[in-house]
C-alpha positions as CSV (number, residue, x, y, z in Angstrom):
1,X,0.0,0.0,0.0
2,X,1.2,3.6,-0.9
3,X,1.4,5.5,2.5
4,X,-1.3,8.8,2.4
5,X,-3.7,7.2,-0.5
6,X,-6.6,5.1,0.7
7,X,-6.8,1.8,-0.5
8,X,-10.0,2.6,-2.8
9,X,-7.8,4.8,-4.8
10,X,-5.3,2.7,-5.4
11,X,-7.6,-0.3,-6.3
12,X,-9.2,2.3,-9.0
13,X,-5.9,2.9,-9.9
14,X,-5.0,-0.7,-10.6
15,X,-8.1,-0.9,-12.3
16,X,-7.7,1.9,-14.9
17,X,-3.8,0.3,-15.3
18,X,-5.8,-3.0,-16.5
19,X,-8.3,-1.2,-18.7
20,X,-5.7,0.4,-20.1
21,X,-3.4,-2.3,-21.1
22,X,-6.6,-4.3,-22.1
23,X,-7.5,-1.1,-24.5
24,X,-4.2,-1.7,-25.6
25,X,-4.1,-4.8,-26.8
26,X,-7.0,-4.6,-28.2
27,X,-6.5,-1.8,-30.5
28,X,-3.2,-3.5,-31.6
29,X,-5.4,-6.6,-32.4
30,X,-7.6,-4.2,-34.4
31,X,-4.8,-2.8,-35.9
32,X,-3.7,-6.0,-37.2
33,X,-6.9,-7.5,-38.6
34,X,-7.2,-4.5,-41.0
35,X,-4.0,-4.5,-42.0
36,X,-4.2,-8.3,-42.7
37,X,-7.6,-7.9,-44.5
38,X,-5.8,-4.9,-46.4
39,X,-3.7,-7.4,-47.8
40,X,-6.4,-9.7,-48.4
41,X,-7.8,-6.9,-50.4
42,X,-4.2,-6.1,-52.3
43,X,-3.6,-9.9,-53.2
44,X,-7.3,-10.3,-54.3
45,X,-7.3,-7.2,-56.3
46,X,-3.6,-8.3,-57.9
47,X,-4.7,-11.6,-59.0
48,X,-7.5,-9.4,-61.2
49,X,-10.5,-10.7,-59.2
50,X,-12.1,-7.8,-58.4
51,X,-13.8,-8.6,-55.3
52,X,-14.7,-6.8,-51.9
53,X,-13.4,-9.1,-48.9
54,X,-14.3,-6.4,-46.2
55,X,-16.8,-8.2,-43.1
């Protein structure tokens, strides 16, 4: 425990610190996705099948 901040602070804290990182991840796993369905797109588009892959 931090000395001077009540425990519910720091619990809130903690919790924003795991929201955060969760955020986090999950924005990098967005991130991903499109840029693999980007690609999808690209190798789709560069075999001349015109065809719209996007869910």
């Amino acid at each position: 425990m931090i000395d001077g901040v009540n425990v519910s602070t720091q619990v809130n804290v903690a919790l924003l610190k795991e929201l955060f990182e969760f955020q986090k991840e999950l924005m990098s796993q967005f991130i991903n996705d499109s840029l693999d369905n980007k690609e999808t797109q690209i190798s789709t588009l560069n075999r001349g099948n015109i065809i719209d892959v996007r869910a």
